[in-house]
C-alpha positions as CSV (number, residue, x, y, z in Angstrom):
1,X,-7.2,-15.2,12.0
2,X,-3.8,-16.0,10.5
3,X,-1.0,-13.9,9.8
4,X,-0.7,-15.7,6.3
5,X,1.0,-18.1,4.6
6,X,3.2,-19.0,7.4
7,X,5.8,-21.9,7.2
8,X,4.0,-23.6,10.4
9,X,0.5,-23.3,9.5
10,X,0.5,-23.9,5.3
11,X,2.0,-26.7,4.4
12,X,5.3,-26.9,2.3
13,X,3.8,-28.4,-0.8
14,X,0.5,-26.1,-1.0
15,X,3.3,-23.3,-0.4
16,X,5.5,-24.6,-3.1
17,X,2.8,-24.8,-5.7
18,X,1.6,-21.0,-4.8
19,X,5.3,-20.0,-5.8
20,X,5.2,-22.2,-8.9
21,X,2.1,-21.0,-10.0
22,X,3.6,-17.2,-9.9
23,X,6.8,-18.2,-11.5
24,X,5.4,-19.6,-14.5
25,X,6.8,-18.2,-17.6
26,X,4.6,-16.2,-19.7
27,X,1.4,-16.9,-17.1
28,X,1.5,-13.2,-15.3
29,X,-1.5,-12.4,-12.7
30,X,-4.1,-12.1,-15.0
31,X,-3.6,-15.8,-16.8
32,X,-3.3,-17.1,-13.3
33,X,-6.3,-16.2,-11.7
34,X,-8.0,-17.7,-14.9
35,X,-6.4,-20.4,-14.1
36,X,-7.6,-20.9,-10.4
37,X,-10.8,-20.3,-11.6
38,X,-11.3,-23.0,-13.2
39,X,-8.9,-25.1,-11.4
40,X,-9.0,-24.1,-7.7
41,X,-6.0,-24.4,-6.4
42,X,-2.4,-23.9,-7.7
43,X,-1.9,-28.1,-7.1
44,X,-4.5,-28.7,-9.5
45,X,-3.6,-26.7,-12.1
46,X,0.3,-28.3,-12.2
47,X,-2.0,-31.8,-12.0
48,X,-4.1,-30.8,-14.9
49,X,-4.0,-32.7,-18.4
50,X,-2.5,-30.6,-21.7
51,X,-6.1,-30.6,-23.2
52,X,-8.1,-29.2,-19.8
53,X,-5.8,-26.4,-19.5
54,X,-6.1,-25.6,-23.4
55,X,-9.5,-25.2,-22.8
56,X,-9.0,-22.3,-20.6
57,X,-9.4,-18.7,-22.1
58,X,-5.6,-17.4,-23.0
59,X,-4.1,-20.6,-22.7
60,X,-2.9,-21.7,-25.9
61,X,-0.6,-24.6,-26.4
62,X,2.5,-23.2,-26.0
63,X,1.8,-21.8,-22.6
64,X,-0.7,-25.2,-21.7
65,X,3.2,-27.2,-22.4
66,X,5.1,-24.5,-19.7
67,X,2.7,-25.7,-17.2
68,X,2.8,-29.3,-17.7
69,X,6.9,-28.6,-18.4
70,X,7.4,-26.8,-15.2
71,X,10.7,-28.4,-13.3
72,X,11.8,-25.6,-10.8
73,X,10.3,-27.9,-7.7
74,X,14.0,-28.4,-6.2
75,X,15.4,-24.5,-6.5
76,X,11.5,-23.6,-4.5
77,X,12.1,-26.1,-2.2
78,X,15.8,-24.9,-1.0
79,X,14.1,-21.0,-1.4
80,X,11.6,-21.7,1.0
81,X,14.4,-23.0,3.6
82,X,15.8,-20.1,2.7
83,X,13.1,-17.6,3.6
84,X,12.1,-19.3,6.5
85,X,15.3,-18.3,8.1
86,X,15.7,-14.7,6.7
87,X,12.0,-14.3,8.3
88,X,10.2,-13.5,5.0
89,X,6.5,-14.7,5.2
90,X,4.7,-15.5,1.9
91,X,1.1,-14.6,1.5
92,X,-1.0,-16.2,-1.6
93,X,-3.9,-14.6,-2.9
94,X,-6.4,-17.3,-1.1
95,X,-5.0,-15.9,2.5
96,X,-7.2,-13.6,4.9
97,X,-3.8,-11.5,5.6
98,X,-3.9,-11.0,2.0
99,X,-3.9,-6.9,1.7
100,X,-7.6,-5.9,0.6
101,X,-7.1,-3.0,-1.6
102,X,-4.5,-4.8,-3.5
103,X,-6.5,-7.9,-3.7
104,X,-9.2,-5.7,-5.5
105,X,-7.2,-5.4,-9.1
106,X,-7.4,-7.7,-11.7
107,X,-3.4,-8.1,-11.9
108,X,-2.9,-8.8,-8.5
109,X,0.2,-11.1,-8.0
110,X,-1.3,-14.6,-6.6
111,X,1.6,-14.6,-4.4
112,X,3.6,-11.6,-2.5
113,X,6.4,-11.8,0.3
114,X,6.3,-9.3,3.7
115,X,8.9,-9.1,5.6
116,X,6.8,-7.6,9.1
117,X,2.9,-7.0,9.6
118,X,0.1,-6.6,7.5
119,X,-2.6,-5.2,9.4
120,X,-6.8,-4.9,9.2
121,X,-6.2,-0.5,9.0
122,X,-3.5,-0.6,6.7
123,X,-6.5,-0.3,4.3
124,X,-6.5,3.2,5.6
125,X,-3.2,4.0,3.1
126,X,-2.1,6.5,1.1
127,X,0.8,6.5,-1.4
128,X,3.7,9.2,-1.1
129,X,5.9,8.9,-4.2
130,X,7.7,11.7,-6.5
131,X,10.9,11.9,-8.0
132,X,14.4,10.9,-6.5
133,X,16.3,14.3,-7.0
134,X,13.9,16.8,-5.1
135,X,14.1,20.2,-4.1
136,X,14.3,21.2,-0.3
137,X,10.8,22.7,-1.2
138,X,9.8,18.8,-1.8
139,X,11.6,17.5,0.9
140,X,9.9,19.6,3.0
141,X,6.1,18.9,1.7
142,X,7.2,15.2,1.5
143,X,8.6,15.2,5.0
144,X,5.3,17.5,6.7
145,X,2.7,15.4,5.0
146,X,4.0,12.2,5.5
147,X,3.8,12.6,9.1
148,X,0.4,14.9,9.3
149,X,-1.0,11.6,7.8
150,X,0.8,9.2,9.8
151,X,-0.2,10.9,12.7
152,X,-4.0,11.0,11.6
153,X,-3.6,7.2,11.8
154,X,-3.0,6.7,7.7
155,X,-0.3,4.1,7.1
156,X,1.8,5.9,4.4
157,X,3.0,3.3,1.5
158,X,6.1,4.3,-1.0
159,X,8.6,2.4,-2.8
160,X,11.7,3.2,-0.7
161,X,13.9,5.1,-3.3
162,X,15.8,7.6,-3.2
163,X,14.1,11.0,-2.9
164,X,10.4,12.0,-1.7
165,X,9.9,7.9,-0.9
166,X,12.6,7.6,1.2
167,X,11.3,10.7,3.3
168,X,8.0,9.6,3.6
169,X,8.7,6.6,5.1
170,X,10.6,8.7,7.4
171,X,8.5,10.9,8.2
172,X,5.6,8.3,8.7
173,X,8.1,6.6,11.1
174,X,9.1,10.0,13.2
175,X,5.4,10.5,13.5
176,X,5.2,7.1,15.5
177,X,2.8,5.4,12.4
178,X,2.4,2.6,10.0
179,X,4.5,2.6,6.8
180,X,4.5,-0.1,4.0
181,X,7.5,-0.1,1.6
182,X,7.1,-1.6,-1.8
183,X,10.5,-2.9,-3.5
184,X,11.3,-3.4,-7.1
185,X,13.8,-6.2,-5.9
186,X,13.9,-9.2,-3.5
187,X,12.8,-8.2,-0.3
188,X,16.9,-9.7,0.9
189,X,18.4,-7.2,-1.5
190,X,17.4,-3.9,-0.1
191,X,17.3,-1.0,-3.2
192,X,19.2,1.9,-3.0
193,X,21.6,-0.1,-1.0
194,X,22.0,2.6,1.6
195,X,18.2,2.6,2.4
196,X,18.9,-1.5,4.0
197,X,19.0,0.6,7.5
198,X,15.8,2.4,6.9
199,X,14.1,-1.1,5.7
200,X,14.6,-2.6,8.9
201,X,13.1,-0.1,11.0
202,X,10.3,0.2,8.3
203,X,9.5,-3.8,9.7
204,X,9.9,-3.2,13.0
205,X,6.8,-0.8,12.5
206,X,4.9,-1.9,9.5
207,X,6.0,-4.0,6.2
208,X,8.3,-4.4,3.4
209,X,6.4,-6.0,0.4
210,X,7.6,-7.7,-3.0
211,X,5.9,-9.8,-5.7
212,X,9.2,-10.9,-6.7
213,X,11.0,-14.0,-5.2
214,X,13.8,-13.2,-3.0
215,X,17.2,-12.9,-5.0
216,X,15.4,-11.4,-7.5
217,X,17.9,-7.9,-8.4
218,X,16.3,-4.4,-8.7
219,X,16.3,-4.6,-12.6
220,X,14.6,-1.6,-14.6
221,X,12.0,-2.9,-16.0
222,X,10.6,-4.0,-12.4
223,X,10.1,-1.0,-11.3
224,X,6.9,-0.1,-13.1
225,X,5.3,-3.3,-12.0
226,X,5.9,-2.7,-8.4
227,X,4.5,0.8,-8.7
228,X,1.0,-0.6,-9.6
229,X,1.3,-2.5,-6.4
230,X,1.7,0.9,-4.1
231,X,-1.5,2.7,-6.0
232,X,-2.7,-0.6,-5.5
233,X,-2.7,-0.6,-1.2
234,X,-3.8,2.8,-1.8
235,X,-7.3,4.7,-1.4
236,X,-5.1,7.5,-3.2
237,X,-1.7,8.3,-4.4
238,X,0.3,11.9,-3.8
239,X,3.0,13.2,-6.2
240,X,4.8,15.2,-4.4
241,X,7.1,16.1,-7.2
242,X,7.8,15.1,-10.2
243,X,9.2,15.8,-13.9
244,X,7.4,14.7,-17.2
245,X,9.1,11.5,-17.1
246,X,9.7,10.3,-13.5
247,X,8.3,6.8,-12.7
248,X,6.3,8.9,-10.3
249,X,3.9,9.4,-13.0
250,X,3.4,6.0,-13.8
251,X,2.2,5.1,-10.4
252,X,-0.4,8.3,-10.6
253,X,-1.5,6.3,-13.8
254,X,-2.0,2.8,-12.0
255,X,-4.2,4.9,-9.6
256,X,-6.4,6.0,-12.0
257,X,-6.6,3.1,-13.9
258,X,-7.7,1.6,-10.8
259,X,-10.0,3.9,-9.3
260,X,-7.7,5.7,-6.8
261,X,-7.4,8.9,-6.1
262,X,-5.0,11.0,-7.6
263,X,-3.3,14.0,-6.0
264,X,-0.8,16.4,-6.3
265,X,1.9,19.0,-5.0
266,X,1.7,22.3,-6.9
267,X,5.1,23.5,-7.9
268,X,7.1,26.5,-9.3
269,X,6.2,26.8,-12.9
270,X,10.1,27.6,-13.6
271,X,11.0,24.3,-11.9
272,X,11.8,21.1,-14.1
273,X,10.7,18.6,-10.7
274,X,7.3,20.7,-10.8
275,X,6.4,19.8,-14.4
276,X,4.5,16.5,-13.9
277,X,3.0,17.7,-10.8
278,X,1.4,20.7,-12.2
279,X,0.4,18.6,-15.4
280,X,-1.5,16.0,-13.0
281,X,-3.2,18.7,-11.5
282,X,-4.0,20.9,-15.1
283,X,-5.0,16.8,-16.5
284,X,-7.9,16.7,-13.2
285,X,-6.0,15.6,-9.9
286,X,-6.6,17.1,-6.9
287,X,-4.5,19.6,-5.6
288,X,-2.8,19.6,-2.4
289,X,-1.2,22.1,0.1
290,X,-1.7,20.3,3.3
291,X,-2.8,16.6,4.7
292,X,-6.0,18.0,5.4
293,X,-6.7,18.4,2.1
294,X,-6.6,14.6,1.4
295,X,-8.9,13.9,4.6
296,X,-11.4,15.9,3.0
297,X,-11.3,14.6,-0.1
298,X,-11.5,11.1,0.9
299,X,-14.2,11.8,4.2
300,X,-16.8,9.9,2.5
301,X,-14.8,6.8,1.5
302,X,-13.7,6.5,5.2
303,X,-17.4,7.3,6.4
304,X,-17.9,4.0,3.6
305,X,-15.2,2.3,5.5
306,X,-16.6,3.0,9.0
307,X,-20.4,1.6,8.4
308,X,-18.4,-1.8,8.0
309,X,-16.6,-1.7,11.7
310,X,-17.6,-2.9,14.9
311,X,-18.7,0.2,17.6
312,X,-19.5,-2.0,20.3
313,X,-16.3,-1.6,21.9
314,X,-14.2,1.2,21.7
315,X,-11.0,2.2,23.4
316,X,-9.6,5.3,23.4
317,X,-6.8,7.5,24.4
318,X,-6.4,9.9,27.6
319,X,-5.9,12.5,25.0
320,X,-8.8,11.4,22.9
321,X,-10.8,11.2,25.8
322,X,-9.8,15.1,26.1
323,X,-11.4,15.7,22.9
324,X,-14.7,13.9,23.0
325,X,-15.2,15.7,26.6
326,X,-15.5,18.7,25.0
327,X,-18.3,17.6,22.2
328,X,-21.9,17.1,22.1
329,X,-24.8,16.4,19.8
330,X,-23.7,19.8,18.5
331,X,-21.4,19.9,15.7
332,X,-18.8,22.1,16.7
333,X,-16.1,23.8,14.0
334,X,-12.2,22.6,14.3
335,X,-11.1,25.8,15.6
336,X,-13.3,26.1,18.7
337,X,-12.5,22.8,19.7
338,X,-8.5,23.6,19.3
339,X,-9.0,26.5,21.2
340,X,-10.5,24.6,24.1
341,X,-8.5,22.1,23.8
342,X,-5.7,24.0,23.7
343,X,-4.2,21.6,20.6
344,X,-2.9,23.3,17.3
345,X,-5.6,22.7,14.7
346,X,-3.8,19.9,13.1
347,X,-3.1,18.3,16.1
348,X,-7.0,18.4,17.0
349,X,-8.0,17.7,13.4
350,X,-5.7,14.4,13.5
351,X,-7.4,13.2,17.0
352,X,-10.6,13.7,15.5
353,X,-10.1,11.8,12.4
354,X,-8.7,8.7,14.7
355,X,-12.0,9.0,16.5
356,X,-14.0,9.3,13.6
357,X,-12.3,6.0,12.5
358,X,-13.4,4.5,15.8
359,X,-16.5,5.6,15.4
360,X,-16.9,7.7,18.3
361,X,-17.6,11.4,16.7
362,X,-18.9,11.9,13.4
363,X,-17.7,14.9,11.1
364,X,-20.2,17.6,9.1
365,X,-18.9,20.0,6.3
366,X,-17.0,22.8,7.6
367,X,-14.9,20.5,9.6
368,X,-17.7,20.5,12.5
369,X,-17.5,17.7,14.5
370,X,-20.1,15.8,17.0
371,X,-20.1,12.8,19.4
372,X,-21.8,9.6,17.3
């Protein structure tokens, strides 16, 4: 399987019309993907006539004369040199590396750039985000979850601002897991500045994303797009805090817009970063005190997830192996089998939920567990 849209195994000009196609003025993801529907590829549509692209639906004439106008071939041309030495991959819409989840919406960019790996179980994602001037209380829930999930073998996506993103991708990272980072900006101009350090160990480990073309700068009004994207990679998104009009919200939004799960940190009712939290949570979303809350919530979407795997082979850890030795047919509750094990509960709980992903033990209500 490849990787994507590398510069070895896609050729230039199929890469250069992919970029074209998402650069067109006025076109957007939606109007795009009409476009390939009818026309294929992205080289077709640049080579099709002023009356066959009228024909398609949202394509007046105006927009029909940008396509047959467009002139940028040079400046994608030198940009592609460009990222091929920086190391920044780009992977269109048609590719098998494309992410899944985010492939499922119907504004999906036809083109995004990575900067490190996007793997199979990054499907396995969910969002940390919340606002950028947090308490020590949200630091702390930020930091705690993020890793609880990491550790359960989630890969925790954020935007890498300042704040409760920032820590979640830290803590995801402490925890020794996957964590995918989002940017508002070219994935060469690292936003806030000071987080360029945490970027690169965010690749070493996982990915950066963008939808927008390197040398692109962090303007406002990007920043709402991009948050569609991390709901997007999501099976669920968790404020962690939040006022009534942090950007936080907006992502929460995308996620239900999109059939995500929302959830949420409650909060002090005297504190202003609590507000939008506790207003997600009073408007329907799920509240959330711990990681295992989230695993519960979403146990049959994994179970979904799991029917599709292969069981044939599975490899497991010495301290895996621990666990299952102590299993049977029998479901058995989480806190015998931390006592036996002589694990903390959330330690246990986390091995179990890898193995369930694996396939190898199955999980009942009342946290019981059994070998499959």
């Amino acid at each position: 399987m490849r990787t994507g849209v590398s510069f070895r195994s896609e050729s230039k000009t199929d890469l250069t019309y992919w970029i074209a196609l998402s650069l067109l003025p006025d076109i957007g993801p939606v109007r795009a993907r009409k476009l390939l529907s009818v026309f294929a590829t992205p080289e077709m549509v640049f080579r099709a006539g002023f009356d066959d692209l009228m024909k398609v639906e949202g394509i007046g004439a105006i927009i029909a004369r940008k396509v047959r106008d467009f002139s940028a071939w040079g400046g994608i041309e030198r940009q592609i040199r460009e990222m091929e030495d920086k190391d920044i991959k780009v992977i269109s819409l048609q590719e098998a590396s494309y992410p899944e989840m985010l492939r499922e919406i119907d504004d999906a960019p036809v083109v995004i750039y990575a900067r490190g790996d996007i793997l199979p179980y990054d499907k396995f994602a969910i969002a940390i985000v919340g606002s950028r001037r947090l308490t020590q209380y949200g630091a702390s829930v930020a930091e705690k979850i993020s890793e609880d999930l990491a550790s359960c073998g989630f890969t925790v996506v954020s935007g890498m601002a300042r704040g409760v993103d920032s820590i979640s991708h830290k803590g995801a990272l402490k925890a020794g897991g996957r964590t995918i980072a989002v940017l508002g900006s070219g994935l060469d101009i690292p936003y806030p500045p000071e987080n360029k350090a945490l970027m690169e160990n965010i690749v070493k480990s996982g990915c950066a994303l963008s939808e927008f073309l390197p040398g692109t700068l962090p303007e406002k009004e990007n920043f709402p797009r991009r948050n569609r994207l991390i709901s997007a990679l999501s099976l669920g998104v968790l404020v962690v805090e939040a006022t009534l009009d942090s950007g936080a919200l907006i992502t929460a939004r995308y996620a239900a817009e999109q059939g995500r799960e929302v959830f949420a940190v409650p909060g002090s009712i005297t504190s202003c970063c609590s507000e939008g939290t506790n207003e997600l949570i009073r408007g329907g979303a799920i509240l959330v005190r711990k990681a295992e809350d989230i695993i519960e919530e979403l146990a049959p979407v994994l179970k979904g997830f799991l029917k599709t795997r292969d069981k044939t082979a599975i490899n497991i850890s010495d301290e895996e192996k621990k666990v299952c030795n102590l299993l049977s047919g029998e479901p058995k509750q989480i806190d015998v089998i931390s006592r036996e094990s002589g694990l903390p509960s959330s330690k246990a709980l986390g091995i179990l939920l890898g193995l369930e992903l694996k396939g190898a033990v199955k999980q009942i209500t009342g946290k019981r567990f059994y070998l499959a």
